[in-house]
C-alpha atoms as an extended CHARMM CRD file, in Angstrom:
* protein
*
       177  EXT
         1         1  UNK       CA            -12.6020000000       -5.3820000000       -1.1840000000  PROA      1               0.0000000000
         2         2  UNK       CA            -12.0400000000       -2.6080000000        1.4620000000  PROA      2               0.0000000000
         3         3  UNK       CA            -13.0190000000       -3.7470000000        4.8030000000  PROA      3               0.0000000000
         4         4  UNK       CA            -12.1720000000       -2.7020000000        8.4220000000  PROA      4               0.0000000000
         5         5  UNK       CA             -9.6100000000       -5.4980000000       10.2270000000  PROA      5               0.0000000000
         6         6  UNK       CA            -11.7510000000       -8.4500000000       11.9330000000  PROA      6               0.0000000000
         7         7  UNK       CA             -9.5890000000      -10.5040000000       14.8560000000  PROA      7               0.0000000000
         8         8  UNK       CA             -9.4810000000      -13.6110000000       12.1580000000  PROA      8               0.0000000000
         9         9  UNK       CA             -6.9970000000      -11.1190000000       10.3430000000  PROA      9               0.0000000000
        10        10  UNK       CA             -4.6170000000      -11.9080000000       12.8720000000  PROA      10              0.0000000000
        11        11  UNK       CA             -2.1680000000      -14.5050000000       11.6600000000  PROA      11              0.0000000000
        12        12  UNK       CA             -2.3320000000      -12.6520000000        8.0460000000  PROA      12              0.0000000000
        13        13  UNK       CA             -1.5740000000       -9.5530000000        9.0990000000  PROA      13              0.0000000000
        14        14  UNK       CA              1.2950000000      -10.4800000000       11.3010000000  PROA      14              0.0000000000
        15        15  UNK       CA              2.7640000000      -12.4970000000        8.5700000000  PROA      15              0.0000000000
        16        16  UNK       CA              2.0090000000       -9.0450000000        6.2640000000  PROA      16              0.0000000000
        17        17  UNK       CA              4.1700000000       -6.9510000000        8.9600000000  PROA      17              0.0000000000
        18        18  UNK       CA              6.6560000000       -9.4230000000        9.6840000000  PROA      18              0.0000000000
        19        19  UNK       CA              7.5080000000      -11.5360000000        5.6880000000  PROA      19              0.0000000000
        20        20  UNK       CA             10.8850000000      -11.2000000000        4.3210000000  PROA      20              0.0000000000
        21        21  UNK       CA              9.9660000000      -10.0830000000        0.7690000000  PROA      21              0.0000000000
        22        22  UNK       CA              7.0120000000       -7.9330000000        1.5570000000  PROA      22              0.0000000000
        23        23  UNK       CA              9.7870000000       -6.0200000000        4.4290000000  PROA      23              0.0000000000
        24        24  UNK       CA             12.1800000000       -5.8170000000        2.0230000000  PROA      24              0.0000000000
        25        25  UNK       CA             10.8960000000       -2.3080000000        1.3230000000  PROA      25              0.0000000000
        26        26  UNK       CA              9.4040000000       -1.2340000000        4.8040000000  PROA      26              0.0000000000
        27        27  UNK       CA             12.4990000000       -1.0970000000        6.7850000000  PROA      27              0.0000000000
        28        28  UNK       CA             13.5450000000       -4.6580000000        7.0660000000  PROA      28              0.0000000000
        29        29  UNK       CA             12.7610000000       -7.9670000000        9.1960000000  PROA      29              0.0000000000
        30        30  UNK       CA             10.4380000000       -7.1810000000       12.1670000000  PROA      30              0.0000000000
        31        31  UNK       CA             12.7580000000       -7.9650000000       15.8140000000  PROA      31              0.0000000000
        32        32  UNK       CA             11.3310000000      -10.4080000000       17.9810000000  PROA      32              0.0000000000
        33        33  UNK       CA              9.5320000000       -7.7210000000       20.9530000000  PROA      33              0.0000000000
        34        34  UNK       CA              7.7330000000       -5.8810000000       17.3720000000  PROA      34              0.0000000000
        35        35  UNK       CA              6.4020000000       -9.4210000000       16.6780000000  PROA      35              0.0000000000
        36        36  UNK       CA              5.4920000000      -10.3190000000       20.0120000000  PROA      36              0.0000000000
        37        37  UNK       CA              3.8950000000       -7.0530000000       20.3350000000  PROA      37              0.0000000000
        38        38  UNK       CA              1.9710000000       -7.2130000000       17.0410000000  PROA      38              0.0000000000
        39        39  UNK       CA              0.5350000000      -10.5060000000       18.3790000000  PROA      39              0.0000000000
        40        40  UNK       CA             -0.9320000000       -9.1320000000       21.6510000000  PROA      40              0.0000000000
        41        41  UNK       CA             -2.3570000000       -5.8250000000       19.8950000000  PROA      41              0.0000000000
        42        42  UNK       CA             -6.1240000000       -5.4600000000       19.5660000000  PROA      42              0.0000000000
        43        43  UNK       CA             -6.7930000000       -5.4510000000       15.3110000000  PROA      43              0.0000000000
        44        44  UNK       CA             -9.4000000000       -2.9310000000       15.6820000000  PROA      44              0.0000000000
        45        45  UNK       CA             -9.9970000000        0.0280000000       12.6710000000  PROA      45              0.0000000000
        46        46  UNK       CA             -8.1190000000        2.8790000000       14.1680000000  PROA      46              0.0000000000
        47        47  UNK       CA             -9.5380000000        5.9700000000       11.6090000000  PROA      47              0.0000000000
        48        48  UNK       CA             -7.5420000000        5.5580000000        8.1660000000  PROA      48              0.0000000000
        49        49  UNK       CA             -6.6800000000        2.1130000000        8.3090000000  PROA      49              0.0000000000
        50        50  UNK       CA             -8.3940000000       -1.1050000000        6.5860000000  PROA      50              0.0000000000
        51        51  UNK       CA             -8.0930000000       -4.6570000000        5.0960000000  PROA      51              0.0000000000
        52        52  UNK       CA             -7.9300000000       -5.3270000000        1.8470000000  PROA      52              0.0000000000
        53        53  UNK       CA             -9.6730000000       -8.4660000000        1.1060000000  PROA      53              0.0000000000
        54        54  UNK       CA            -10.3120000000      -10.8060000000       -1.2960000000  PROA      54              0.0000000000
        55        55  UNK       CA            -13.8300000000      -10.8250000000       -2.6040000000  PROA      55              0.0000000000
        56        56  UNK       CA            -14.2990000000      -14.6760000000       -2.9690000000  PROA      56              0.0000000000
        57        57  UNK       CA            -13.2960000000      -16.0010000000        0.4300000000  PROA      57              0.0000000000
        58        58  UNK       CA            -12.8090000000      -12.2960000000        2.5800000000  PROA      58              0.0000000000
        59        59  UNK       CA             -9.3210000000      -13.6580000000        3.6170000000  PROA      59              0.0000000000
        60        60  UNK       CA             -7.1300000000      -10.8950000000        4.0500000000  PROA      60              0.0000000000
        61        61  UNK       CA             -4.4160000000      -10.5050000000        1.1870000000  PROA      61              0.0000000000
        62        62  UNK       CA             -2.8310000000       -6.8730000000        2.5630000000  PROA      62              0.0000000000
        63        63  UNK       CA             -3.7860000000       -3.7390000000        4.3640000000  PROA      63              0.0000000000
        64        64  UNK       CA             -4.6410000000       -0.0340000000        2.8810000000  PROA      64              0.0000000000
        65        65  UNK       CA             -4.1210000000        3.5170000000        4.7940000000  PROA      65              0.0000000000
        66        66  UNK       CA             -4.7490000000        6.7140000000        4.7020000000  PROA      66              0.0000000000
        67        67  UNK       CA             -3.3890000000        8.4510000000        7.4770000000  PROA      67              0.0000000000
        68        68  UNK       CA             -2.0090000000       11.9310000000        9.1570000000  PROA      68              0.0000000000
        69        69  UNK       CA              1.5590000000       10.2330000000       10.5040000000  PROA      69              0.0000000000
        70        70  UNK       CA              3.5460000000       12.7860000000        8.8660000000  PROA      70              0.0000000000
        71        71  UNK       CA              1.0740000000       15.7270000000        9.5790000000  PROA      71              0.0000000000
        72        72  UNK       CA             -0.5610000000       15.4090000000        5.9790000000  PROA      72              0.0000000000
        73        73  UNK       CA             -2.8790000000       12.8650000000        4.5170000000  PROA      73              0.0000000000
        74        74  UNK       CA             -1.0770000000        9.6710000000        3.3310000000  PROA      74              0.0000000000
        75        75  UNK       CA             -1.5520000000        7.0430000000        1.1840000000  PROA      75              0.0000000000
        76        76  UNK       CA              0.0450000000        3.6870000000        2.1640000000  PROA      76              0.0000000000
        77        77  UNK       CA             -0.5470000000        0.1490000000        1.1020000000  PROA      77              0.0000000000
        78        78  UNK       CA              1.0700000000       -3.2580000000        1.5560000000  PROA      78              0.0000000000
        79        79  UNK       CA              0.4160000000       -6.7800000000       -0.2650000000  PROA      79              0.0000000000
        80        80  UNK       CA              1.0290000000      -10.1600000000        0.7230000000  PROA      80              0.0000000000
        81        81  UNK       CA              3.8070000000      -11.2440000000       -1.4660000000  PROA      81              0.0000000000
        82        82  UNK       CA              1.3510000000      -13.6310000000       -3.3930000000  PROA      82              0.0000000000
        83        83  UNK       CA             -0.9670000000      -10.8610000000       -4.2640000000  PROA      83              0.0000000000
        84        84  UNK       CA              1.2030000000       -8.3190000000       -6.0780000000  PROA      84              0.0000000000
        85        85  UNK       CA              1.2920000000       -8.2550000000       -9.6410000000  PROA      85              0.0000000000
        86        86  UNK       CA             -2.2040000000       -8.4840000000      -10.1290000000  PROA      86              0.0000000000
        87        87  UNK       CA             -3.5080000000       -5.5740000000       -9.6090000000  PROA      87              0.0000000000
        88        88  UNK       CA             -5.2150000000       -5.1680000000       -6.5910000000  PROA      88              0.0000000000
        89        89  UNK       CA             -2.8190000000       -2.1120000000       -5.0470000000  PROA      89              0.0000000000
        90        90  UNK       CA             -3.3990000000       -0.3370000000       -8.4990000000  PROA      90              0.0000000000
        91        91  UNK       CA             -7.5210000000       -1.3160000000       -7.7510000000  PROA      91              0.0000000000
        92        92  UNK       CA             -7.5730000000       -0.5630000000       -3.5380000000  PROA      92              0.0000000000
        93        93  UNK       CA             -5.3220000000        2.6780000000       -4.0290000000  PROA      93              0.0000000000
        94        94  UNK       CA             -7.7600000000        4.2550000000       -7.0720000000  PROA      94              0.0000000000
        95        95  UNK       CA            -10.9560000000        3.1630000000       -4.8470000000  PROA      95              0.0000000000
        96        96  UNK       CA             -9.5230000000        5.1420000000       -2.0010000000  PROA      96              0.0000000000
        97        97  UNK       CA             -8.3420000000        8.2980000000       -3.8260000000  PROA      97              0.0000000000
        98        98  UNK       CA            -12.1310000000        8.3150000000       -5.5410000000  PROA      98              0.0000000000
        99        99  UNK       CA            -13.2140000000        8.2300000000       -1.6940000000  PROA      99              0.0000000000
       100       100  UNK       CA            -10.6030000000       10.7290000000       -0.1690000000  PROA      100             0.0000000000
       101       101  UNK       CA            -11.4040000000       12.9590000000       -3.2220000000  PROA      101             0.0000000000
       102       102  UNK       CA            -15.4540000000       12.9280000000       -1.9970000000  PROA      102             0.0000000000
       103       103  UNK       CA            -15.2180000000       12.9870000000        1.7070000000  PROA      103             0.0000000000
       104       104  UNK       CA            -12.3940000000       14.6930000000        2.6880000000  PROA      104             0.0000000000
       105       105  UNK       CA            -11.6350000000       18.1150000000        2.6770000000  PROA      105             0.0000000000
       106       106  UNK       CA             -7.6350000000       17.9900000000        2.0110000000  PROA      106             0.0000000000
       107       107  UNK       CA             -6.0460000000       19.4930000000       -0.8970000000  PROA      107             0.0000000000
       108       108  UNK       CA             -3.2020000000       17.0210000000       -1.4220000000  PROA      108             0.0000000000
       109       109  UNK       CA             -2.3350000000       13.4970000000       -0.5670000000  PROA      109             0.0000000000
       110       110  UNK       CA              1.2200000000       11.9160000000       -0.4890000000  PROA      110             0.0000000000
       111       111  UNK       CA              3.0080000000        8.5580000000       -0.6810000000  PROA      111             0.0000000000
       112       112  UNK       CA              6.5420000000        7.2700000000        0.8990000000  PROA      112             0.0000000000
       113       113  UNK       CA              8.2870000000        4.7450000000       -0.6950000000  PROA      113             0.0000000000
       114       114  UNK       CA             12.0000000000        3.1930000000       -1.0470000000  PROA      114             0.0000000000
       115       115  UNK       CA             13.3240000000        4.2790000000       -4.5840000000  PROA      115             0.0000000000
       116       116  UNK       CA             14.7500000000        0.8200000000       -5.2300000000  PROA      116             0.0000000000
       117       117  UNK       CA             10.8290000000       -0.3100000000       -5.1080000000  PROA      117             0.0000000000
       118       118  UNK       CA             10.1540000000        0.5720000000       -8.6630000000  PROA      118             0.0000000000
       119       119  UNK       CA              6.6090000000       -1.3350000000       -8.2410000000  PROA      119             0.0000000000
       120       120  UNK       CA              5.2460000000        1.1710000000       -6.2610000000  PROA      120             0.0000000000
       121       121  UNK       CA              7.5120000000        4.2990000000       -7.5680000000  PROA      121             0.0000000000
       122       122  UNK       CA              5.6340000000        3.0910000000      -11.3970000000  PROA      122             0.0000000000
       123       123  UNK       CA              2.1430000000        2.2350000000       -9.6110000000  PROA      123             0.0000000000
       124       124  UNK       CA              2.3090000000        5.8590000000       -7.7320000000  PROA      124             0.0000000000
       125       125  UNK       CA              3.5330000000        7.9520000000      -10.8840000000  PROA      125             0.0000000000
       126       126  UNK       CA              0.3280000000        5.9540000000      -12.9320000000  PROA      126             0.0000000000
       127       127  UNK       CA             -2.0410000000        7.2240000000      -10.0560000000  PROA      127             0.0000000000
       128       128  UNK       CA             -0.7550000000       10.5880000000      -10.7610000000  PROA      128             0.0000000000
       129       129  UNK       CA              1.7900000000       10.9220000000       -8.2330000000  PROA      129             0.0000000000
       130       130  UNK       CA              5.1110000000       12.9920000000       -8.6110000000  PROA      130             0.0000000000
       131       131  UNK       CA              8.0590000000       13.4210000000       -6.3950000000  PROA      131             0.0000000000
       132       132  UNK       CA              8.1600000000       16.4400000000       -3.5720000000  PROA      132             0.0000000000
       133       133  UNK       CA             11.7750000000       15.0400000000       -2.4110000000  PROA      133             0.0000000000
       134       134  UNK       CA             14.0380000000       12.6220000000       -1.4490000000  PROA      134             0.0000000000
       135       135  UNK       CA             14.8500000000       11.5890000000        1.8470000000  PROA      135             0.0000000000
       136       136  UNK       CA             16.5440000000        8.9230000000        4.0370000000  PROA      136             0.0000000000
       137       137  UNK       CA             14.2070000000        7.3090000000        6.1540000000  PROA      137             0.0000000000
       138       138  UNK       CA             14.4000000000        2.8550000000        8.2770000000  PROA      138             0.0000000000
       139       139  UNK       CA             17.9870000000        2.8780000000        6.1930000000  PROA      139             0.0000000000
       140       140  UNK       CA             17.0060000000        3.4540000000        2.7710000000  PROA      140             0.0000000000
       141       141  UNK       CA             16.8580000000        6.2540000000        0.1540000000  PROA      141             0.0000000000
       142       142  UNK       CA             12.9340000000        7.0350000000        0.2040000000  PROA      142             0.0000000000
       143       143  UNK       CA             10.6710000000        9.1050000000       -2.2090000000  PROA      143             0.0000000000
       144       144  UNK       CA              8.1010000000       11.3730000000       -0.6240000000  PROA      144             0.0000000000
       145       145  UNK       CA              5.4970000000       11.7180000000       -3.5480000000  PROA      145             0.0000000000
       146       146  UNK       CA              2.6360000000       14.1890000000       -4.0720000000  PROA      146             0.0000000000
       147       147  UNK       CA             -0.5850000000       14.4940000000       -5.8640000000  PROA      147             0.0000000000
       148       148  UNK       CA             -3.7100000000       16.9480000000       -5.7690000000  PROA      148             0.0000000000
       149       149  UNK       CA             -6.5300000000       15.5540000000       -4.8990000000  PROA      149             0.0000000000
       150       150  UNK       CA             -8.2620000000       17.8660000000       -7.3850000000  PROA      150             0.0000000000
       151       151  UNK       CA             -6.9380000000       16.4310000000      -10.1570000000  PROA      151             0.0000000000
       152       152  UNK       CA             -8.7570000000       13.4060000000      -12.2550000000  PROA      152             0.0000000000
       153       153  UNK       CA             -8.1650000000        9.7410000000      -10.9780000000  PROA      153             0.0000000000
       154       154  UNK       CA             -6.6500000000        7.9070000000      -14.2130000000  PROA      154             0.0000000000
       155       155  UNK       CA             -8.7900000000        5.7180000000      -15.7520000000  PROA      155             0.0000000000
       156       156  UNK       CA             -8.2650000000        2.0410000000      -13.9550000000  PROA      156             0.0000000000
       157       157  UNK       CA             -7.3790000000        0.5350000000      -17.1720000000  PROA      157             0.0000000000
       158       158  UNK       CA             -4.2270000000        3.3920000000      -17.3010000000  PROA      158             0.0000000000
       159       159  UNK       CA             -2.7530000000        1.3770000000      -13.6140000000  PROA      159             0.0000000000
       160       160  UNK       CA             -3.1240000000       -1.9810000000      -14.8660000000  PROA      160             0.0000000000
       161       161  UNK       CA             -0.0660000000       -4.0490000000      -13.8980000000  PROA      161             0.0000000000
       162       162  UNK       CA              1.4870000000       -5.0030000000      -17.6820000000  PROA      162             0.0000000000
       163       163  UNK       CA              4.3520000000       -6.4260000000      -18.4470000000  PROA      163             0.0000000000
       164       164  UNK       CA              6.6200000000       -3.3490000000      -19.1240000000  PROA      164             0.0000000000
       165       165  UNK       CA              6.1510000000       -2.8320000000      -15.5520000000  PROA      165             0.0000000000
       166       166  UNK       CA              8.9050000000       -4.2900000000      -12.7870000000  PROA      166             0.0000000000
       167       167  UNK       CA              8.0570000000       -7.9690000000      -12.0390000000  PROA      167             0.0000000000
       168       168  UNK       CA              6.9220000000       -8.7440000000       -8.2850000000  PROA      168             0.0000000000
       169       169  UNK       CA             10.4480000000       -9.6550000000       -6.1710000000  PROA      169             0.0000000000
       170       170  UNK       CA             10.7630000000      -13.2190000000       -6.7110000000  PROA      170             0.0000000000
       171       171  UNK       CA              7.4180000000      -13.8410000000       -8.5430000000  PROA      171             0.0000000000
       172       172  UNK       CA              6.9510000000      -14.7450000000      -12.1700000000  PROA      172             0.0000000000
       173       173  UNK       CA              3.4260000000      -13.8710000000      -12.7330000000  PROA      173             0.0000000000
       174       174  UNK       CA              1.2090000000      -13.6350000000      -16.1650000000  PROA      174             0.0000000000
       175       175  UNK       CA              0.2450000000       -9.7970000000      -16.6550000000  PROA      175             0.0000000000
       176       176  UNK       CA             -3.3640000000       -8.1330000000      -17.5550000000  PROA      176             0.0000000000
       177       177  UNK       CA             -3.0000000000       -6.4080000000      -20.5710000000  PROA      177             0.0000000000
């Protein structure tokens, strides 16, 4: 589920923005100050930015964005490294597309991500993303991707993780079909 961040997020959410393997792809281990300043900082929903949750127990297994950084609406998601491969980006990312598409008024939507993360580059082209450009960006070749929000959402069965995807970094996990 899509929640807003609650303060018992904490400890997940710093290990989120601070593990190895989920880093890998957003610019690299977290220095100690980042850390020390990611403990001290209130949780709170800013606008655009919520929890993604797992239904059974509402711990926190990543985080989901949409947000103006770059002066247009972005999409931007992140898993705890047990939780990818399973679907749940493909799931969180279609559930907030259906919502941008109804509430918000903006044309477009886009999506940053490392090249050498073919994960995301596959999940993003499935949701109907293509690329704008390239660009360099925390010391890696990045993709800045695109889609109209006035297009049609795939159907969720057509972002299904399967096995002719990438496998998770250093996961061996059994795939929907």
């Amino acid at each position: 589920m899509i929640r807003e961040p609650l303060d018992a997020d904490r400890q997940a959410m710093i290990r989120l923005l601070t593990d190895p393997v989920t880093r890998e792809y957003l610019g690299g281990a977290v220095d100690y100050a980042s850390r020390q300043a990611l403990e001290l900082s209130p949780l709170g929903l800013t606008w655009g930015r919520w929890t993604l949750a797992s239904v059974e127990d509402d711990e926190m297994i990543g985080s989901i964005s949409l947000q103006y950084d770059r002066g247009e609406l972005e999409l931007s998601y992140a898993l705890l490294p047990e939780h990818t491969g399973q679907g749940y980006a493909a799931e969180s990312c279609l559930a907030l597309l259906r919502w941008a598409q109804d509430e918000l008024e903006d044309d477009r939507v886009i999506a940053v991500t490392q090249t050498r993360n073919k994960r995301s580059v596959t999940l993003l082209r499935k949701l109907g993303f293509s690329v704008r450009k390239g660009l360099e960006e925390f010391g890696g070749q990045q993709l800045l991707m695109e889609r109209s929000l006035s297009e049609p959402l795939p159907d969720p069965m057509q972002v299904v993780q399967t096995s002719a995807d990438p496998p998770p970094p250093g996961h061996s996990h059994s795939y929907r079909r």
